[in-house]
N, C-alpha and C positions, 0 to 999 in steps of 0.2 A: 435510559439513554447511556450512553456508555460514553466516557471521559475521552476528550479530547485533549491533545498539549496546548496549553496554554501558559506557562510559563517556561522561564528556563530551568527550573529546575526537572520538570517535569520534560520538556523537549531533551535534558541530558538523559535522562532513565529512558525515555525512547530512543535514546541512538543508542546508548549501553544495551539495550536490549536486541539491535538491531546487529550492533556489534560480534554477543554470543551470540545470537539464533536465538533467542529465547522469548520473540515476540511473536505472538500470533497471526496469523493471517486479517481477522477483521482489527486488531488492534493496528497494525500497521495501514487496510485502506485505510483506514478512516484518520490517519496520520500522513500519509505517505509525501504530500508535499511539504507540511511543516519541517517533517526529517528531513526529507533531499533540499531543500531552502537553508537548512543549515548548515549542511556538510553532504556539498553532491559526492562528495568521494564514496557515498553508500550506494552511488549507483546500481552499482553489481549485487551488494549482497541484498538490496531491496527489491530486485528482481528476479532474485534468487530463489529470496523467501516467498514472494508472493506465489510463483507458478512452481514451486515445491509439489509435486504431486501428492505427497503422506502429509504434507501439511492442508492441503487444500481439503481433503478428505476428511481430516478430524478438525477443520475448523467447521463454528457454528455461523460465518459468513453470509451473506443473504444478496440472493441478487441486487438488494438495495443498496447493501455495502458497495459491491462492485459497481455500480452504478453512479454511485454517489460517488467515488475515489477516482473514475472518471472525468466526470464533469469537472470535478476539483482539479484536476493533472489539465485538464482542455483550457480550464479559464486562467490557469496560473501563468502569469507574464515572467520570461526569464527564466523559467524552471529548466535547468539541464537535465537533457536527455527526455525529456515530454515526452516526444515518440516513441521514445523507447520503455517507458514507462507505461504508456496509452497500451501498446501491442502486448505490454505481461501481462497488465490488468483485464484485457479480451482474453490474450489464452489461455489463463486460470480462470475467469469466469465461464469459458467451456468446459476447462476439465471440469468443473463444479457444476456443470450442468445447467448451465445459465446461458443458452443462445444466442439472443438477442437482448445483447443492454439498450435500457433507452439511456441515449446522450441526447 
C-alpha cells in the first residue's frame, strides 16, 4: 500500500513536491485533499499535475486510484474548488483510459 500524509511533516514534502512538479500522479490522488486542505492556493498546479497528459501516461495509477481520489474530493466538507477538482480527476481518468469511475 502506498503511503499516505499523515503528518506534517510529511503533508510539507507533499506540497514541496507539488510545488516543483515532482509528484506523481498516483502519489498526489491518493493525497489530493490532504494537500488542497492545507494550502488551497495549490489549486491550479494540482490540476495541472493530475490531467498532465505525459504524466498521466507514465504514471502507474489504477482506476482504483482515480476512483478512490474521487470519492475522497466528493465526501470532503469545505474543500475549495471540489468541483473543480472532481471534473480533473474524470478527465485524466479518461485520458488514462478509465471511462466509467464508480463514485
Amino acid at each position: 500500500m502506498a503511503p499516505c500524509a499523515r503528518a506534517g511533516d510529511e503533508l510539507g514534502l507533499l506540497i514541496n513536491l507539488v510545488q516543483t512538479e515532482k509528484i506523481g500522479v498516483k502519489m498526489l490522488l491518493q493525497n489530493v485533499v490532504e494537500i488542497l486542505d492545507d494550502d488551497s492556493s495549490l489549486l491550479v498546479d494540482v490540476v495541472l499535475l493530475i490531467t498532465d497528459p505525459k504524466r498521466i501516461m507514465g504514471s502507474d495509477a489504477s482506476e482504483h486510484d482515480y476512483a478512490k481520489a474521487l470519492i475522497s474530493v466528493k465526501r470532503s466538507a469545505g474543500l475549495k474548488g471540489a468541483g473543480i477538482v472532481e471534473d480533473a480527476i474524470l478527465h485524466a481518468a479518461e485520458k488514462a483510459g478509465f471511462l466509467a469511475l464508480a463514485s
